[in-house]
C-alpha positions as a Markdown table, in Angstrom:
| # | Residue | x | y | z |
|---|---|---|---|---|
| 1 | Unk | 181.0 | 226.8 | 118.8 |
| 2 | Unk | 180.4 | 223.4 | 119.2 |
| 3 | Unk | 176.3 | 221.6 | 118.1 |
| 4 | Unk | 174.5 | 219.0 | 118.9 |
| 5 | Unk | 173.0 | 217.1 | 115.7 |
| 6 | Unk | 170.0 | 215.2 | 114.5 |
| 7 | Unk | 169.8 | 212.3 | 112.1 |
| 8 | Unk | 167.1 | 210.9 | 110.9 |
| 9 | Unk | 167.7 | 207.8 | 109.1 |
| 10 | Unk | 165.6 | 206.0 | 106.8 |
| 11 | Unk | 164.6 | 202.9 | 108.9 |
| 12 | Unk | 161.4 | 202.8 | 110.8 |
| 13 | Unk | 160.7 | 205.9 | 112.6 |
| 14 | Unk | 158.2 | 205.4 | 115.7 |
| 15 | Unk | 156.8 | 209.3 | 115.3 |
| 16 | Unk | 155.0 | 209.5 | 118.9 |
| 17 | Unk | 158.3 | 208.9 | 120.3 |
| 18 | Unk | 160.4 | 210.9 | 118.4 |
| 19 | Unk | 157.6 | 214.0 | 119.3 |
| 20 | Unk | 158.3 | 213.4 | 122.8 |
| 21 | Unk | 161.8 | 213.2 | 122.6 |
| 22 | Unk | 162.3 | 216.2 | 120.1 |
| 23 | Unk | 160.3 | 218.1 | 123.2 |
| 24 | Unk | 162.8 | 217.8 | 125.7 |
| 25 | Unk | 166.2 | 217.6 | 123.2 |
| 26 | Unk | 167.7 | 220.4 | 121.1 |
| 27 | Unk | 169.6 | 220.2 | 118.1 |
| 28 | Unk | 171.5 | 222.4 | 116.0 |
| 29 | Unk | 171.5 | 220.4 | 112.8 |
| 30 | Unk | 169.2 | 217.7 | 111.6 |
| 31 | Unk | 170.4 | 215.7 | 108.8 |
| 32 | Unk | 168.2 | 213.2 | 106.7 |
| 33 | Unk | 169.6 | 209.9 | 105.4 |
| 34 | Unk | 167.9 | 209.1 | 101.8 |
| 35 | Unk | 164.0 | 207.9 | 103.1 |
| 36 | Unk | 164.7 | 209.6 | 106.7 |
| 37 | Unk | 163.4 | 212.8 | 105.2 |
| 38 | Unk | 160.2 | 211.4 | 105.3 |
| 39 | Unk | 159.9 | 211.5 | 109.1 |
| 40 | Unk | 161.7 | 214.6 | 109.4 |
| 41 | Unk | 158.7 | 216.3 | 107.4 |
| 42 | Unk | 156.3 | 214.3 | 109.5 |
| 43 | Unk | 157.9 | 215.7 | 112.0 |
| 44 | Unk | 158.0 | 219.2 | 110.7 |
| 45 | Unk | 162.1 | 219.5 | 111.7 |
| 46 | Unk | 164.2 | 222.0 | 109.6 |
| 47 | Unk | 166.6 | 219.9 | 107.8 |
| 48 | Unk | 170.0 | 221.0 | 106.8 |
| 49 | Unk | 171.4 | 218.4 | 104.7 |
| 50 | Unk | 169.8 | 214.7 | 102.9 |
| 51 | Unk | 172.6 | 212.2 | 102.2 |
| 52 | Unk | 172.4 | 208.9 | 99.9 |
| 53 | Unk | 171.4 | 207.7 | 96.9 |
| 54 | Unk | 167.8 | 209.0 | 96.8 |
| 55 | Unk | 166.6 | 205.4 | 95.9 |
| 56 | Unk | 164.1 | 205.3 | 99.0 |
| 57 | Unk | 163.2 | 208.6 | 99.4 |
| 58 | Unk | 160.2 | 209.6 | 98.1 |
| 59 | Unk | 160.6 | 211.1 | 94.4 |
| 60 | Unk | 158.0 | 214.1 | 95.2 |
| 61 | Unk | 158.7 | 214.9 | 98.7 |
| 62 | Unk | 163.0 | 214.9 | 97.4 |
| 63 | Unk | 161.7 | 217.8 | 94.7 |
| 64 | Unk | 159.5 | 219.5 | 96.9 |
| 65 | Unk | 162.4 | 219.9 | 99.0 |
| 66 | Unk | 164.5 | 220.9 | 96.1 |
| 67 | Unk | 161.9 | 223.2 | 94.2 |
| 68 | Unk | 160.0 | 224.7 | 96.9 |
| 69 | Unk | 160.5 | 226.5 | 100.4 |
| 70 | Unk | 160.6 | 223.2 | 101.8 |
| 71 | Unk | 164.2 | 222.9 | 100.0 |
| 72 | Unk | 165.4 | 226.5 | 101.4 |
| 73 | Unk | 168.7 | 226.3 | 102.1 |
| 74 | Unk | 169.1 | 222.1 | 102.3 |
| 75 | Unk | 172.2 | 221.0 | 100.9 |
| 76 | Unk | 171.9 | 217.6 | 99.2 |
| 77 | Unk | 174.5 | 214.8 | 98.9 |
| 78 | Unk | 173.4 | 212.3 | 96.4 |
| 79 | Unk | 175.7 | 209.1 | 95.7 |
| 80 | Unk | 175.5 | 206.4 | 93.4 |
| 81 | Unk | 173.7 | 203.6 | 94.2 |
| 82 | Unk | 176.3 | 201.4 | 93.8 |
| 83 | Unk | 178.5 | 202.6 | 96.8 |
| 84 | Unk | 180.1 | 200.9 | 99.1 |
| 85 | Unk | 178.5 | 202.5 | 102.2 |
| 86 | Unk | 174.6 | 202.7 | 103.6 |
| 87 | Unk | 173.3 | 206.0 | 103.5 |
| 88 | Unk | 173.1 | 206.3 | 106.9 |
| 89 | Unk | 177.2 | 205.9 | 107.2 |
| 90 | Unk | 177.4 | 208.4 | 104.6 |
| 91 | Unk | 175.1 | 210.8 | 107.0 |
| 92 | Unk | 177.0 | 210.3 | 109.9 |
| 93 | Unk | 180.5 | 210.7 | 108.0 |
| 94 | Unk | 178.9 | 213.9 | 107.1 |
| 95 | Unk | 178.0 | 214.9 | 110.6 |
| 96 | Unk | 181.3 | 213.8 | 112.1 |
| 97 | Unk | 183.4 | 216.2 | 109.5 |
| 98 | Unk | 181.3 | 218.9 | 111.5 |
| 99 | Unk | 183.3 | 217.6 | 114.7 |
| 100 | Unk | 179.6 | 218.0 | 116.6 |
| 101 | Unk | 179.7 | 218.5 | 120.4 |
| 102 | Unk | 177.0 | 215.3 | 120.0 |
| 103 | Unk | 175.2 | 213.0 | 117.5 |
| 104 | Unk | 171.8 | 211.4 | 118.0 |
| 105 | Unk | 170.8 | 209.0 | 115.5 |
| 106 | Unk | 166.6 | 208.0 | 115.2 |
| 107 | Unk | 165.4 | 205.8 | 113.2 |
| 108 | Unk | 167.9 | 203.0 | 113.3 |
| 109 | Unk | 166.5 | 200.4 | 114.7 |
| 110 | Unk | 163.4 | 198.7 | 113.4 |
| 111 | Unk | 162.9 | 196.7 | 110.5 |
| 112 | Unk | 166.2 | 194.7 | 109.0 |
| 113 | Unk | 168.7 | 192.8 | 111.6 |
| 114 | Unk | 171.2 | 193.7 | 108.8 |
| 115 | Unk | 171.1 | 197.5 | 108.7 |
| 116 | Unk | 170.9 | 197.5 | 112.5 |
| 117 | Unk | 173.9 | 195.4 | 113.0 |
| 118 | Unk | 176.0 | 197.9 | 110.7 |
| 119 | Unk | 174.4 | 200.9 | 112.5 |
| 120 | Unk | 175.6 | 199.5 | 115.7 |
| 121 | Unk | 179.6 | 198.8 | 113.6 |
| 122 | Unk | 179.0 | 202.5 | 111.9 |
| 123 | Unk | 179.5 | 204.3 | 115.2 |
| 124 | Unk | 183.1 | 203.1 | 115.2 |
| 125 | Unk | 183.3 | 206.5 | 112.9 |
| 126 | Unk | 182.5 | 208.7 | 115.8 |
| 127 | Unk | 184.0 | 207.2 | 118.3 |
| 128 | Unk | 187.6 | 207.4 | 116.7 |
| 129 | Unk | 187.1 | 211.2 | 117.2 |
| 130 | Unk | 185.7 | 211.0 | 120.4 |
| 131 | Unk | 182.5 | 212.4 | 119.6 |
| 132 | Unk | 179.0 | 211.1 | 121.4 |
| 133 | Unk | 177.0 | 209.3 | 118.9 |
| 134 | Unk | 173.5 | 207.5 | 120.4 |
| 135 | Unk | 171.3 | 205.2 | 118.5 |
| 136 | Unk | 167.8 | 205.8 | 120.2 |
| 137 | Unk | 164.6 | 204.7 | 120.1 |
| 138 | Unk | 161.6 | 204.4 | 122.4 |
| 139 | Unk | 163.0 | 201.6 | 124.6 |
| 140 | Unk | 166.8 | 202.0 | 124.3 |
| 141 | Unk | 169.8 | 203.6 | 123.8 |
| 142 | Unk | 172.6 | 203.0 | 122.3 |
| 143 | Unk | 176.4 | 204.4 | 122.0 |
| 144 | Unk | 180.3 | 202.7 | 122.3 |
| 145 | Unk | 182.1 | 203.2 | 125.1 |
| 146 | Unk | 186.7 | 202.9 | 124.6 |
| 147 | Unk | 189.6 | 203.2 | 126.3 |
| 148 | Unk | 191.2 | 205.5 | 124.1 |
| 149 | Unk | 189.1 | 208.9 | 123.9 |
| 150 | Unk | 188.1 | 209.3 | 127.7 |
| 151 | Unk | 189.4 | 212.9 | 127.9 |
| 152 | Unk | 187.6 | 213.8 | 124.5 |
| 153 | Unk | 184.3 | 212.9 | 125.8 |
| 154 | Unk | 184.8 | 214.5 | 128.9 |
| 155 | Unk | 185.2 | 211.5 | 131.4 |
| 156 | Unk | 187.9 | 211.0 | 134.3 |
| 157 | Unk | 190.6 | 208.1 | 134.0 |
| 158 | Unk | 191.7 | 206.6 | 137.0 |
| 159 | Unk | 195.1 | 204.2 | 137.2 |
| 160 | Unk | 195.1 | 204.5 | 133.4 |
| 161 | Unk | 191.6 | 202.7 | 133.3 |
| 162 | Unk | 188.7 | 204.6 | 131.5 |
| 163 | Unk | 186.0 | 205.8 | 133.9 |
| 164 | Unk | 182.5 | 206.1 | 133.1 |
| 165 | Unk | 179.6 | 207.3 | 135.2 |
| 166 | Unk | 176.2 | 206.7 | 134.9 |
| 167 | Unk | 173.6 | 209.0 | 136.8 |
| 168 | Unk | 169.9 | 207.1 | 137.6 |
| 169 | Unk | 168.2 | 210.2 | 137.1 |
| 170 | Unk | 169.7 | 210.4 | 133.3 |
| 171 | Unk | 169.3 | 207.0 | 132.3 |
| 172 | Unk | 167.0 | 205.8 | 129.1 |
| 173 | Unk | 165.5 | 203.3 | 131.5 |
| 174 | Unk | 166.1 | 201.2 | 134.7 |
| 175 | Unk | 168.4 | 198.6 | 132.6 |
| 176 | Unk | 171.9 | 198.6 | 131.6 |
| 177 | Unk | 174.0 | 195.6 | 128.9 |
| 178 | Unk | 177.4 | 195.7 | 128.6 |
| 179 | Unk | 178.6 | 193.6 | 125.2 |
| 180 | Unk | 181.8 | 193.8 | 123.7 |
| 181 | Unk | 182.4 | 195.0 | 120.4 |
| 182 | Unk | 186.2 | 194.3 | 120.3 |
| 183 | Unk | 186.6 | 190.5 | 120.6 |
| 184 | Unk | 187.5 | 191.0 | 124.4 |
| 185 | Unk | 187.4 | 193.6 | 126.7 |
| 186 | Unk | 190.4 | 194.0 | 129.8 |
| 187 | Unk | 189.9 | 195.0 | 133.4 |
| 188 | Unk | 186.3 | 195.4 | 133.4 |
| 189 | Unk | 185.4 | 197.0 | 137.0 |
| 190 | Unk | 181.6 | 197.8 | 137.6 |
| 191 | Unk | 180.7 | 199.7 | 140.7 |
| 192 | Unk | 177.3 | 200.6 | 142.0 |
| 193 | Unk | 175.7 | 198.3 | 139.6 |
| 194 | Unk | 173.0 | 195.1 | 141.2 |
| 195 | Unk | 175.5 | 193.0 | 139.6 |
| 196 | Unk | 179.3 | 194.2 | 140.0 |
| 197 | Unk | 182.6 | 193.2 | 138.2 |
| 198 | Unk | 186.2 | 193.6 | 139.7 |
| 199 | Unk | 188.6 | 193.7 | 136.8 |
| 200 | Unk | 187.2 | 190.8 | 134.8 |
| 201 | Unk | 188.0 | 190.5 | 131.4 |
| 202 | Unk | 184.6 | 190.5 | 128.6 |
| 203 | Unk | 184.8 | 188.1 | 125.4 |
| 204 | Unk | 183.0 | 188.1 | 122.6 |
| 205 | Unk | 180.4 | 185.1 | 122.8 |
| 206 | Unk | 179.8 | 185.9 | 126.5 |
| 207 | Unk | 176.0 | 187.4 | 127.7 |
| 208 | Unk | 177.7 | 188.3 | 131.1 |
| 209 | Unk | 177.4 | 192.1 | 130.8 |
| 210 | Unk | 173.2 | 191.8 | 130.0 |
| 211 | Unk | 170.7 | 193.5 | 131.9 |
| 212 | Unk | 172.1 | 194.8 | 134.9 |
| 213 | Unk | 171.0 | 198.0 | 136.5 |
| 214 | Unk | 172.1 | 200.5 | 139.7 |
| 215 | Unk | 171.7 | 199.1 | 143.0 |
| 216 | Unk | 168.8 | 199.8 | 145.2 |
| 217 | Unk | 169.5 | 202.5 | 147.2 |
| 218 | Unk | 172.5 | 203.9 | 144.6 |
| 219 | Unk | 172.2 | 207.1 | 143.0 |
| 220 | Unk | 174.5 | 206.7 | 140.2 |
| 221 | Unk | 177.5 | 204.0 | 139.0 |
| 222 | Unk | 180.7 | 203.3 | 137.0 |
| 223 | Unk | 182.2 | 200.9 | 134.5 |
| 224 | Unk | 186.0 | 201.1 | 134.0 |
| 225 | Unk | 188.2 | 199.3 | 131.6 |
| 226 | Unk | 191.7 | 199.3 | 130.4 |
| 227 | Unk | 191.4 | 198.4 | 126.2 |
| 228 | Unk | 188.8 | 197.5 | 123.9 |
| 229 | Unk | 185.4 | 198.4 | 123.0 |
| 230 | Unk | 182.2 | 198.2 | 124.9 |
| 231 | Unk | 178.5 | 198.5 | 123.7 |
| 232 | Unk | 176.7 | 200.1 | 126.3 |
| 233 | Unk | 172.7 | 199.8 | 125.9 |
| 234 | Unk | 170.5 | 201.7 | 128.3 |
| 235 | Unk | 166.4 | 200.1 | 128.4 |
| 236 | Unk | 163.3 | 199.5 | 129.5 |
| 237 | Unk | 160.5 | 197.3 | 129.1 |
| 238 | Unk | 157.9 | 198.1 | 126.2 |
């Protein structure tokens, strides 16, 4: 049967919103990269697995885990520190083994550009398997979008172009960016969108696809695209 998983990682963790969200999203695994399992007890979540190095984890709140019920039935997967991956790649690695019906990743965005920027690459993992993997946090998120595993996720292909919809009542916020991982981006087609495309190709270096949204009056959209890679960012104001 296929889940739906949790990861906490170990960057800055906004709690009030990751309350909320918990509230309204259920998850059949929660996973902790190193420091994430600090929120996840703030946050009282059953956690199924920590992965990393244990270098920024707390030291009592890793044996508590370990030594008391806290620890029941946690499986830990502790690396070196001198690896050649983040902890939070080693996390997701971990979930995507699971081949997980979804992956939603908190805490991945505040604090270092650095770590972000690789949390944005990292989903590259994922999406090679055509799993759903979101980076999410109070104003946005995040997730790739190819050209490649469009029946894997579920989504129609039209004219060998890869279709995606987005719904206005399921959106993170009113906004929507389109960037391209992959240094260009063919046939780009957005429909239904205050700012549309017809078949124009995206390039790394361009801010064409930023902050467009559905049109007035439009219920739901689509972006379609023949090969490469898109970041797609849902937002909203703070």
């Amino acid at each position: 049967m296929s889940e739906k998983i949790l990861i906490i990682a170990g960057g800055e963790l906004d709690l009030p919103f990751a309350e909320d969200y918990l509230k309204s999203h259920a998850f059949d695994r929660v996973i902790c990269a190193d420091a994430g399992l600090a929120g996840a007890s703030k946050l009282g979540l059953t956690v199924d697995c920590v992965v990393g190095d244990y270098d920024s984890v707390p030291g009592e709140l890793l044996e508590a885990y370990k030594n008391r019920g806290g620890g029941k039935d946690v499986e830990f997967v502790q690396f070196p520190p001198e690896k050649d991956a983040a902890d939070l790649e080693l996390a997701l690695s971990w979930a995507v083994e699971r081949n997980p019906e979804e992956i939603v990743i908190l805490g991945a965005t505040g604090g270092r550009l650095d770590h972000f920027l690789a949390n944005v690459n990292i989903l590259m993992e994922p999406l090679s398997k055509g799993i759903p993997a979101y980076i999410v946090d109070r104003q946005n998120r995040l997730y790739l979008l190819d050209s490649v595993h469009a029946s894997d996720q579920g989504l129609d292909t039209e004219d060998g172009l890869f279709v995606h919809a987005f719904q206005r009542e399921e959106m993170h916020g009113r906004y929507i960016s389109f960037l391209p991982l992959t240094e260009r981006v063919r046939n780009v087609t957005l429909r239904g969108f205050r700012y549309e495309l017809d078949g124009q190709d995206m390039v790394l270096g361009s801010s064409l696809g930023v902050s467009n949204e559905i049109a007035e009056g439009r219920e739901s959209a689509t972006v379609d695209f023949s090969e490469g890679i898109l970041i797609a960012v849902e937002s909203r104001d703070a």
